[in-house]
N, C-alpha and C positions, 0 to 999 in steps of 0.2 A: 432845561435851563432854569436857574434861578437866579435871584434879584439879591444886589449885594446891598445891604441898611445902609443908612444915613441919615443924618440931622436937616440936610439942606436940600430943596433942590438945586440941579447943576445948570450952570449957567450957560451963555452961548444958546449956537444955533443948532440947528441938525437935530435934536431932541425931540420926541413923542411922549405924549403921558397918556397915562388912563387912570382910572378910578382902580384901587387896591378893592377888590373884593373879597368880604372876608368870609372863606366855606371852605370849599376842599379841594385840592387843584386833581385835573383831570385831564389824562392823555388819552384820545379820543381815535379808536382804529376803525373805519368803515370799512365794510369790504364784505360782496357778497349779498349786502340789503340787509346788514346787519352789524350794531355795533358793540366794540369792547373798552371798557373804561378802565384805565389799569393808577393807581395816586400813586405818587410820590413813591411812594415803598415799593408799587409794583404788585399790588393788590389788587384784582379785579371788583371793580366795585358797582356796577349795570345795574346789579340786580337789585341794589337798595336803591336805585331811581329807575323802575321803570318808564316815567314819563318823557324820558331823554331817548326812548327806544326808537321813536319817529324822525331822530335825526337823519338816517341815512335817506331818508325820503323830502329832506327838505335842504339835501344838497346838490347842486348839478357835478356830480362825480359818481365814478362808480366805487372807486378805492382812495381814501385820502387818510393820515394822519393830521390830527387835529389836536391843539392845545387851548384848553380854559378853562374856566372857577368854576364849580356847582356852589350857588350860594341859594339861599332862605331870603325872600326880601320881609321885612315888616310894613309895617302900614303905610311908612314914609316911603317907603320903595328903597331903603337900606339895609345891604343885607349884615345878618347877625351870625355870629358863627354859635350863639345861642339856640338857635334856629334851628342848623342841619344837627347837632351834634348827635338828637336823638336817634337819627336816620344813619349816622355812621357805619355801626357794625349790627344793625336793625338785622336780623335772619329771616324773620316771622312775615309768610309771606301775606297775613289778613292787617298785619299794621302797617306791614309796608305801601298798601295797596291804600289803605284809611288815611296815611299821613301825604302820600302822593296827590289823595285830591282835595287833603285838609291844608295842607302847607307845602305845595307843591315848590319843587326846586327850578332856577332857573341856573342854566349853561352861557356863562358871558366866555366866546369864541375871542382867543385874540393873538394865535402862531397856525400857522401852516408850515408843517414842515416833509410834507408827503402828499401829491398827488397824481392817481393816475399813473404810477408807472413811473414817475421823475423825482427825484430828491429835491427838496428846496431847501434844506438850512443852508446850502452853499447861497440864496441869493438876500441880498439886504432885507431888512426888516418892510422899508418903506414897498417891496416889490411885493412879498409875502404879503402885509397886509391887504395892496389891493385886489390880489387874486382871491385872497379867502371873503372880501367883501363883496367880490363878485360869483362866489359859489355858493353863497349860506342865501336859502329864501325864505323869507319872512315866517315867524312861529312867534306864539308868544310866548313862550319860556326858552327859546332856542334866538341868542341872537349874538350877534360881533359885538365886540367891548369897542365902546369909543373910544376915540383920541383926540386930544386936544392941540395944538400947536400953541405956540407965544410965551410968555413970562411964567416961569417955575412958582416963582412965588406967588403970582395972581391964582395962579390954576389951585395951588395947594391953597390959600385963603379962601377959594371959592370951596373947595373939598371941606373946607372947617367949617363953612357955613353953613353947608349941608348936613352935617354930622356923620361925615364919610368916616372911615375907621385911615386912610389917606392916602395916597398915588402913589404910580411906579412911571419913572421916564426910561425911556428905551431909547437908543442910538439908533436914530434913521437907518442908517449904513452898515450897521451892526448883523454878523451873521447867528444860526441858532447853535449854538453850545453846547453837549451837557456836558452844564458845570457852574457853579455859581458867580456869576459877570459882572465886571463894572460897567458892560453896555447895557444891562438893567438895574436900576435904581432904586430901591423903595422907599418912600421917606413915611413914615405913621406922624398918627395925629391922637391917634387913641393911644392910651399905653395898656395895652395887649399886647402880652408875647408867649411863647411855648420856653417849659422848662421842663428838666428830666428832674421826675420825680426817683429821689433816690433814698426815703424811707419814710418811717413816719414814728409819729409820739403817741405812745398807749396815755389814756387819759380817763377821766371819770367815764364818758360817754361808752356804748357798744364798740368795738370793732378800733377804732381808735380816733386820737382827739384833733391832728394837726399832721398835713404832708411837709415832711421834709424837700425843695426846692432846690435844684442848681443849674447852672449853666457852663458849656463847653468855654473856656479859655486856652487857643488851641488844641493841645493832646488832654488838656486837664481839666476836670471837671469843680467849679468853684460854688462853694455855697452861695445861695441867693435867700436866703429865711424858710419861715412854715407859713401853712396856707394854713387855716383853720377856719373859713368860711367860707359859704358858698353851697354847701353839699346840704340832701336832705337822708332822711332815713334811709331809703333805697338806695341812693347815690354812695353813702357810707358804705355799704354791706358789698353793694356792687364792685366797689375799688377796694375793700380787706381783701376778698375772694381773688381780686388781678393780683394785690399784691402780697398773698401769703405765701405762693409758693418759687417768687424771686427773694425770700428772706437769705440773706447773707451773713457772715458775721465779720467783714471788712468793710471799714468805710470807703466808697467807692470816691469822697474827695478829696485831694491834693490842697493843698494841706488839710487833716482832717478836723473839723469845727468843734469848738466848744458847747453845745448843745445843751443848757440845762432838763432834768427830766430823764423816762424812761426811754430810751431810743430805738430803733427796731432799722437795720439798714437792711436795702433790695437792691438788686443788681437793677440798675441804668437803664432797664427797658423802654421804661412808658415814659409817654410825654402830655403835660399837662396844659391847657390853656388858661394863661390867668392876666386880669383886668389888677393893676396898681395903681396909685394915686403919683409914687415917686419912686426914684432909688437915694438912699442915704448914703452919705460920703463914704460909709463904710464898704458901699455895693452891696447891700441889702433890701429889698423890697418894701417900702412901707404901703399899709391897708391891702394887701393883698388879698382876692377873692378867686375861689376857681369857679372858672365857668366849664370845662370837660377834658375828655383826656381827646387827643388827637392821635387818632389810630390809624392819620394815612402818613404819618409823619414818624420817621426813625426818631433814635434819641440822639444819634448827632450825624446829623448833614453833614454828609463830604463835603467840603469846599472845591469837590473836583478833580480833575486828574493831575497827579503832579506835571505830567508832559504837555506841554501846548502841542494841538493838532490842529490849526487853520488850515482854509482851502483842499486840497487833496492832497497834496503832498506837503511834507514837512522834512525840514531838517534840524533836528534836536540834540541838546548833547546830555545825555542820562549816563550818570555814573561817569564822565570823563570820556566815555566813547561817543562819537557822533554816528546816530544814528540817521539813514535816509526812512521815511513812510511814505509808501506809497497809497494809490487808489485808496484814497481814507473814506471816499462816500461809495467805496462797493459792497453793496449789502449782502452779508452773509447767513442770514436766516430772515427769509422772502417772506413770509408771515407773519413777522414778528418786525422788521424794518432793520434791524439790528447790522447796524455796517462795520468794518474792519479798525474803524476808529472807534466805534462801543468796546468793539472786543479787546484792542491796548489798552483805554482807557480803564479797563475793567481791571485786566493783569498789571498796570501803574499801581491801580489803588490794594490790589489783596497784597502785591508781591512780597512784604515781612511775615505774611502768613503761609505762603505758596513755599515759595525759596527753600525754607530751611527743611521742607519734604521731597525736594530737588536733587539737593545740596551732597555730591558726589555720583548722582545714580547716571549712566548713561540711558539716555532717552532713545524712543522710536517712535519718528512723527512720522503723523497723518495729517499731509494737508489738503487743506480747500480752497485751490485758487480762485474757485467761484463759485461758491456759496455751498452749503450743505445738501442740499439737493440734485448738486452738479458732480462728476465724475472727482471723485480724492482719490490720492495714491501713499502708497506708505513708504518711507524714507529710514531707512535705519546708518548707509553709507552715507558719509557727508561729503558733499564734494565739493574742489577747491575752489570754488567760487564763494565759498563761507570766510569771511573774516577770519583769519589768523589771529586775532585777537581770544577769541570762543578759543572753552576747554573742548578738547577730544579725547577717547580714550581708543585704544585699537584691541576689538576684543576677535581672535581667530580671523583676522584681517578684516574686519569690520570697523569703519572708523565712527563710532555714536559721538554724537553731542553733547553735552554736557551744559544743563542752565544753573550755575553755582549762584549768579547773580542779576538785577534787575535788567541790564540792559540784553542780557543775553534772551534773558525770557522776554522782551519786549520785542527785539529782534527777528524770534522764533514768532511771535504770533503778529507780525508782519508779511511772517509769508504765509500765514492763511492755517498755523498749527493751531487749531482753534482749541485741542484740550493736550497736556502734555502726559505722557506714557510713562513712565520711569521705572527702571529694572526694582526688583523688592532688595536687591542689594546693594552694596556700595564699593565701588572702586576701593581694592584693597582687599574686599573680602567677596568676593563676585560671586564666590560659591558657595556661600552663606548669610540665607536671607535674613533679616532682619525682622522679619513676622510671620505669623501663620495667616494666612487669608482665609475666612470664610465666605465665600462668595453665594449667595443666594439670589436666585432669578424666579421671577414667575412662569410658569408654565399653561399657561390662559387662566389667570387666576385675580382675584383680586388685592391687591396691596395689604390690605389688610391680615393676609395669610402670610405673607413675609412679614407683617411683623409677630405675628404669629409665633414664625418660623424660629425669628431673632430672640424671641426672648426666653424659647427653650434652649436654643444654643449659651444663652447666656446664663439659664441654670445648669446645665450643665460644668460651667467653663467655673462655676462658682464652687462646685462639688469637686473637683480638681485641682481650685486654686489658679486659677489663672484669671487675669483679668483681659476683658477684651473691649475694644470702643470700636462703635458702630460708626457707619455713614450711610448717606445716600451716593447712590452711585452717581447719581444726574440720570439715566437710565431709567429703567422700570425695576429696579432689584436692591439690594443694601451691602453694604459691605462691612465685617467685621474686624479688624486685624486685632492679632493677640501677639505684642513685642515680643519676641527672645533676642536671649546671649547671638550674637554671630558666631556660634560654633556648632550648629548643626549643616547638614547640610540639607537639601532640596527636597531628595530623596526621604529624610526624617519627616520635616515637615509636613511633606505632602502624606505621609501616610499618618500621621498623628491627625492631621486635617478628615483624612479615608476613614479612622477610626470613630473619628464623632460622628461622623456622617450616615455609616451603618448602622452606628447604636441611635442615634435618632431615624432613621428611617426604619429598624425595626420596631422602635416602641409606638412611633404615630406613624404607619405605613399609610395614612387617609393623607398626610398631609405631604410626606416627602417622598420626590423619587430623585434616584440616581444613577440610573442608567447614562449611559455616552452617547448613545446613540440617540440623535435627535426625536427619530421615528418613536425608539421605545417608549419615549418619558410618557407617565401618565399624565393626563392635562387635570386641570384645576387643583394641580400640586405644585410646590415649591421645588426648585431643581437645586441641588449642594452640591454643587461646582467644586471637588477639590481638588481636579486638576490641572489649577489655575495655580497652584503652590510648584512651579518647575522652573529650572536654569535656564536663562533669559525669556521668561516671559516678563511680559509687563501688564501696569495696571492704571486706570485712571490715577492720579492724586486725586488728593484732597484738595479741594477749595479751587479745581478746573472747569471750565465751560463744557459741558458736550455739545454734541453736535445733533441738536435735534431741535425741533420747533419747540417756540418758547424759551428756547436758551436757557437751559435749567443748569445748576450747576452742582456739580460731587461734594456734599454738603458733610462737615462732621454734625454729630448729633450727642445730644446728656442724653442717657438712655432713660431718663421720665419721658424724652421727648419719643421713645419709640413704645408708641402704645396706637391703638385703635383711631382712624382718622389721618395719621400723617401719612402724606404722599411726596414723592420723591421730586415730582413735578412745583412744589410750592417754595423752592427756592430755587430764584433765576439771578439771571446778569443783572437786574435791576434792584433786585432788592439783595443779595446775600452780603456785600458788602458791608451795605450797614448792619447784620447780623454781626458778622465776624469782627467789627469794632467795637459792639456790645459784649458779646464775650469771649473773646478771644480765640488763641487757637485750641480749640476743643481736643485737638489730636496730638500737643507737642508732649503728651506723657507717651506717644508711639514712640518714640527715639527716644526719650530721658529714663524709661523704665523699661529695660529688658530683664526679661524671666527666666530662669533655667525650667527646662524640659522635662528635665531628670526625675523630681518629685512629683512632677505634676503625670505620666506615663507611671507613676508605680501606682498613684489612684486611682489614674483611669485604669489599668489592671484587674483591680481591685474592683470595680464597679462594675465591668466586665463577668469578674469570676461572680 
């Protein structure tokens, strides 16, 4: 849940504040005598504070989800986001250890929204707090954020006197969200805020002279000026290196700035912290200074799900259809807390990315009525208890679904289809797929060998001329699809897939096996699946939830990003979202660029002979 800005505080009664802490916000999962710290983004972050490891020992609970700040206090007992920033994306485990008992971090507790087996965001704020004030025992860097009651403006004059950075008021009665609320309030005192850094000015200096600065205005990203103080030698080198290799050559601002000098644009990624003296009528920054980049912080915050989901059931009307939701605080991945309202919430926010990889294929769902763990069954007939509104198609007297649009797929992951299946063809042309699949899985092997795997698949497909774009499955394996024409059929495909398949498993027999038979496969090889290229079978999409701990999600990927290190597992329901706002749909050149076959089989021949 996050806090919606503002100039004032809100008046009236029933209101809570606390103190704004300014470090790094932290969703706190105990469980077992051990805990996981996951920011903002959905990054596990424990490991750069070991000194918060003692929490689950200084809770009366066995299993609770917990929300609050890790801040850096200074001398005053104020904390500085100056402070943690070193500690952020800290690896090294002999500094992390050095800076833990030099400028150790403190955890201000202040949402309960899990304990024990029961959900609490269904119960008001004023209830939450005094359960979690009664479960946290005293530590001195482990403690509940205070609250204050009475007069907004006294509380926040008192915040100024202190030289607090300034408070948040919370609605008593208010339930937990996620989504950014007007039953949480933030009102600043400091003018500090985070902007996406979206390029920079080459200049006399090394590396470059000044960060080019903007900020989201709804869907559009608006300049706000350059930073050119603040950094020292190291700090320079260290942000060229972040941002050479998002260099672009489209201005990523709406409308794009007049900018004197040499200009250098990057794709949206990174987000900066920076201290101003003012904004100018023009909405530009004066005296601007960076103080670090904020790496638990996307470069632009969802505002939330477009659907409202209060209480457990809801009734919404999405796209002109009313939708009923039920059981919204049934948690579908036990592990992870993740209930049946994250998972709409989730399919709300991708569905312009989703959709249009949907968009005619008749689906086969697998649902979860009760959680991932619990007995799911697969669905391919629809039965008439489905809205008559929903596409159908009747293929060999089968009648599949069809999610062409938002509410259908909102619909669908209402009743517990927690990842959607879709045929590799499209009504119309059923018998001719739309891509070749290269499906690659491990075979007790490490990640690192499927990508291995993927990036000889991908010299190859280059020696042929064909172009292919990778994903992660959500799974433990990657996926390649390589467009064609809809005029092959199944049977083509799948053996042009058979064909790469032999020819790589002959020249690196250490790393590929192929065999069908489960028993055969050699283990600590990559398995080439290509008899996943057949009439009606289906296949995750892209940009779907699977159904595994951690909620990972069927992610497209730029193929720099398939190299040594990536794991399939590091984007989930929590963070991919803001991935796929940053740069888009990585995969819509699958449907806008289909390839003929034809040319591409006379070289593979040829490579062959």
């Amino acid at each position: 849940m996050m806090a919606t800005p503002t100039d004032h505080p809100p008046g009236g009664s029933g209101w809570l504040f606390e103190i704004k802490w300014d470090g790094v916000r932290g969703l706190c999962f105990v469980e077992n005598g051990e805990v996981r710290i996951l920011t903002r983004n959905g990054n596990r972050c424990e490991r750069q504070y070991p000194e918060l490891s003692v929490l689950p020992h200084y809770l009366d609970s066995e299993q609770a989800i917990l929300d609050g700040e890790i801040a850096v206090l200074d001398e005053r007992g104020v904390s500085s986001f100056a402070l943690i920033q070193p500690r952020i994306m800290n690896q090294d485990a002999n500094s992390i250890a050095h800076m833990a008992r030099k400028t150790p971090v403190h955890l201000f507790l202040f949402d309960l929204l899990w304990l024990d087996g029961e959900d609490w965001r269904g119960r008001s704020l004023a209830e939450r707090r005094q359960k979690l004030e009664g479960i946290v025992k005293p530590h001195p860097l482990i403690r509940v954020s205070s609250v204050f009651e009475g007069s907004g403006n006294e509380i926040l004059e008192a915040a100024r006197a202190t030289g607090l950075e300034g408070i948040v008021a919370k609605r008593a009665s208010g339930f937990y969200e996620p989504k950014r609320s007007k039953d949480w309030l933030k009102i600043k005192l400091v003018n500090e805020d985070d902007f996406v850094i979206c390029g920079f000015l080459k200049k006399k200096r090394d590396f470059f002279g000044s960060l080019i600065i903007g900020y989201y205005e709804g869907e559009n990203l608006r300049h706000a000026g350059q930073v050119g103080t603040g950094f020292d030698n190291q700090t320079i080198e260290q942000l060229y290196r972040r941002m050479e290799h998002l260099v672009t050559e489209e201005s990523p601002f709406t409308p794009e700035p007049k900018i004197p000098g040499d200009v250098v644009w990057i794709r949206p990624e990174l987000v900066a912290r920076v201290k101003y003296l003012q904004w100018t009528k023009d909405r530009i920054l004066r005296a601007p200074v960076y103080l670090g980049l904020r790496e638990d912080v996307s470069a632009k915050d969802e505002a939330g799900s477009r659907v409202e989901l209060p209480g457990t059931e809801a009734l919404v009307e999405v796209d002109g259809r009313r939708l009923k939701f039920t059981n919204l605080n049934k948690i579908l991945f036990p592990k992870d807390g993740y209930a049946k309202r994250d998972l709409i919430a989730y399919y709300d926010s991708v569905a312009p990315f989703l959709l249009p990889h949907l968009k005619d294929r008749p689906l086969s769902l697998k649902r979860y009525p009760n959680g991932i763990h619990e007995q799911y069954f697969f669905q391919k007939d629809s039965p008439t208890s489905f809205p008559d509104w929903l596409r159908f198609e009747t293929i060999e007297e089968t009648r599949f679904v069809l999610a062409d649009d938002r509410a259908a797929l909102l619909y669908l992951a209402n009743l517990g289809c927690i990842d959607q299946n879709p045929f590799m063809s499209r009504v119309g042309s059923l018998e001719n797929p739309d891509w070749i699949l290269i499906d690659l899985d491990p075979q007790e092997c490490h990640f690192d060998r499927i990508v291995e795997a993927a990036l000889l698949v991908r010299r190859k497909l280059d020696i042929v001329e064909l172009t292919g774009y990778p994903k992660t499955t959500g799974g433990d394996g990657l996926h390649i699809y390589i467009p064609v024409e809809p005029n092959y059929s199944y049977e083509e495909t799948k053996s042009f897939a058979e064909v790469i398949a032999r020819t790589l498993a002959a020249e690196r027999p250490d790393l590929f096996t192929t065999p069908r038979s489960v028993s055969k496969r050699q283990k600590g090889r990559v398995y080439f699946d290509y008899l996943q290229n057949g009439e009606g079978k289906t296949i995750a999409a892209p940009y779907v939830v699977r159904a595994y701990d951690g909620a990972p999600v069927a992610t497209p990927l730029r193929w720099d990003e398939v190299r040594i290190g990536l794991y399939p597992t590091q984007f989930t329901i929590r963070n991919a979202a803001q991935r796929f706002e940053a740069l888009g749909d990585l995969f819509i050149e699958v449907l806008k660029k289909p390839q003929s076959l034809h040319a591409a089989v006379g070289r593979l021949e040829k490579l062959l002979a």
